[in-house]
Wavefront OBJ file of the C-alpha trace (Angstrom):
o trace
v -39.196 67.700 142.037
v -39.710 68.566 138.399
v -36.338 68.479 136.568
v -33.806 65.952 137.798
v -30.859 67.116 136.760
v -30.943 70.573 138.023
v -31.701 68.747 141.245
v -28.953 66.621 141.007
v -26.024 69.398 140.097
v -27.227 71.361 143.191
v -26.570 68.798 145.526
v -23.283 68.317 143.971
v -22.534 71.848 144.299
v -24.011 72.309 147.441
v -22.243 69.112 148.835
v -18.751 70.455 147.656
v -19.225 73.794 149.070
v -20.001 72.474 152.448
v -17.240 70.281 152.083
v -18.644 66.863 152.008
v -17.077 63.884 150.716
v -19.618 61.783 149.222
v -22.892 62.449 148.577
v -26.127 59.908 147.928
v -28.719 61.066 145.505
v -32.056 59.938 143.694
v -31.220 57.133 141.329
v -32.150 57.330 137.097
v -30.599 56.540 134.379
v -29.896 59.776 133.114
v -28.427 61.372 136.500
v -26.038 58.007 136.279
v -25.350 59.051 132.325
v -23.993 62.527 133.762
v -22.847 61.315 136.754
v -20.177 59.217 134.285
v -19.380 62.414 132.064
v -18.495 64.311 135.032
v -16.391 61.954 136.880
v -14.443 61.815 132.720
v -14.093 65.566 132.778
v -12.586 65.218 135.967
v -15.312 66.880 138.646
v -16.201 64.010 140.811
v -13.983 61.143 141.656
v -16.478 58.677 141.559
v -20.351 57.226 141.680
v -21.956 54.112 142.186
v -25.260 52.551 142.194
v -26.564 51.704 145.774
v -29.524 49.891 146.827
v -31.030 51.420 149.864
v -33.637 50.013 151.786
v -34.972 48.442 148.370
v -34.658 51.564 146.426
v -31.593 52.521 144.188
v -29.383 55.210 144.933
v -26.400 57.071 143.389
v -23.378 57.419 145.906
v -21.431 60.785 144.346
v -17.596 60.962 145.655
v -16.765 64.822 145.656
v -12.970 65.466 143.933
v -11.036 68.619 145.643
v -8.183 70.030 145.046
v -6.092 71.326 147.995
v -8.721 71.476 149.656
v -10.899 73.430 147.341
v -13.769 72.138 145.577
v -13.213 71.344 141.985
v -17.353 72.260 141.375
v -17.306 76.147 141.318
v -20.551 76.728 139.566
v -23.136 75.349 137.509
v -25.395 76.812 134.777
v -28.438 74.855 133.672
v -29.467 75.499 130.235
v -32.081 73.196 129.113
v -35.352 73.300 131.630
v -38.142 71.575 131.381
v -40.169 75.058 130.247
v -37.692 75.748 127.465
v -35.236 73.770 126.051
v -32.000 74.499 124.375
v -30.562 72.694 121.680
v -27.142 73.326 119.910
v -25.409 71.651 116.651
v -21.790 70.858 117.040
v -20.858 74.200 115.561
v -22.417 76.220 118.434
v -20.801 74.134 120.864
v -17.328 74.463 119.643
v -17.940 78.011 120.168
v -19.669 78.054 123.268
v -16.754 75.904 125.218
v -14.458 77.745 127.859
v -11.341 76.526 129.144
v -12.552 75.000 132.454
v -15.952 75.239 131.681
v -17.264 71.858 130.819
v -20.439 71.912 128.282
v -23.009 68.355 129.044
v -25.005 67.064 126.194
v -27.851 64.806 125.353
v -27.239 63.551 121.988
v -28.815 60.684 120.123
v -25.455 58.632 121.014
v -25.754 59.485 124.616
v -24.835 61.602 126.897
v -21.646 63.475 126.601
v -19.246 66.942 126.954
v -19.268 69.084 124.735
v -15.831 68.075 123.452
v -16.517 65.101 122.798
v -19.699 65.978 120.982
v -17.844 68.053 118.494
v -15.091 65.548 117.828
v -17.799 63.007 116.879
v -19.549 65.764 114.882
v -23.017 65.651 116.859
v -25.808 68.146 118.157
v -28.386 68.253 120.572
v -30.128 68.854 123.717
v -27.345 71.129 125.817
v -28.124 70.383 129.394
v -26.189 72.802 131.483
v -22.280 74.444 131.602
v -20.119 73.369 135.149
v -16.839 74.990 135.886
l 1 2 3 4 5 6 7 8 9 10 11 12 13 14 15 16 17 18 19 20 21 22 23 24 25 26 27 28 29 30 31 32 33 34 35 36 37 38 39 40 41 42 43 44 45 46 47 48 49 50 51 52 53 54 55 56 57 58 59 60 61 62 63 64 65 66 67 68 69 70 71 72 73 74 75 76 77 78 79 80 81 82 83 84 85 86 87 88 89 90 91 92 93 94 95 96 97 98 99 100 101 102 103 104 105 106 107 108 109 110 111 112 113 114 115 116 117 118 119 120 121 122 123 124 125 126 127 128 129
């Protein structure tokens, strides 16, 4: 596995299209840092950090909505072979209603909303909606 965070907003996706209610993943620190923004935004209803036969894993809780998934779709932007990077003005106009820019900035990890009320730029990981 090459790029961890694709990896990780598969499962989710995956998991919430077949309808499963929690989900354990591969734990880091940055998978935990979106992990947080997305349960915020409102597309998972919770995580926490599990140790597993001595290794530490991330239990997801998938949210639906009458039954339907609240994870429709996912769009990674950054990869590991190119990487995209935005300033706060490109991400004010690259936000959608429900669609729900992620961030790495130099104060963390955070939406894109949030990035452009603190006036910040950087690495824009992927879109979810």
């Amino acid at each position: 596995m090459n790029y961890h965070i694709a990896d990780f907003l598969i499962r989710i996706k995956n998991a919430s299209h077949a309808h499963r209610k929690e989900v354990y993943m591969p734990y880091s620190k940055l998978s935990q840092a979106v992990a947080k923004v997305l349960v915020k935004e409102g597309f998972l209803a919770d995580v926490r950090e599990e140790t597993i036969e001595n290794k530490k894993q991330l239990l997801v809780n998938l949210r639906y909505v009458n039954r339907r998934p609240v994870v429709e779709g996912v769009k990674i932007i950054s990869k590991p072979s190119l990487r995209a990077y935005a300033t706060n003005k490109k991400i004010s106009a690259a936000h959608n209603g429900s669609m729900v820019s992620v961030l790495s900035t130099s104060q963390g990890v955070m939406s894109g909303r949030e990035a452009n009320k603190k006036g910040v730029g950087g690495e824009l990981l992927f879109q979810i909606w």
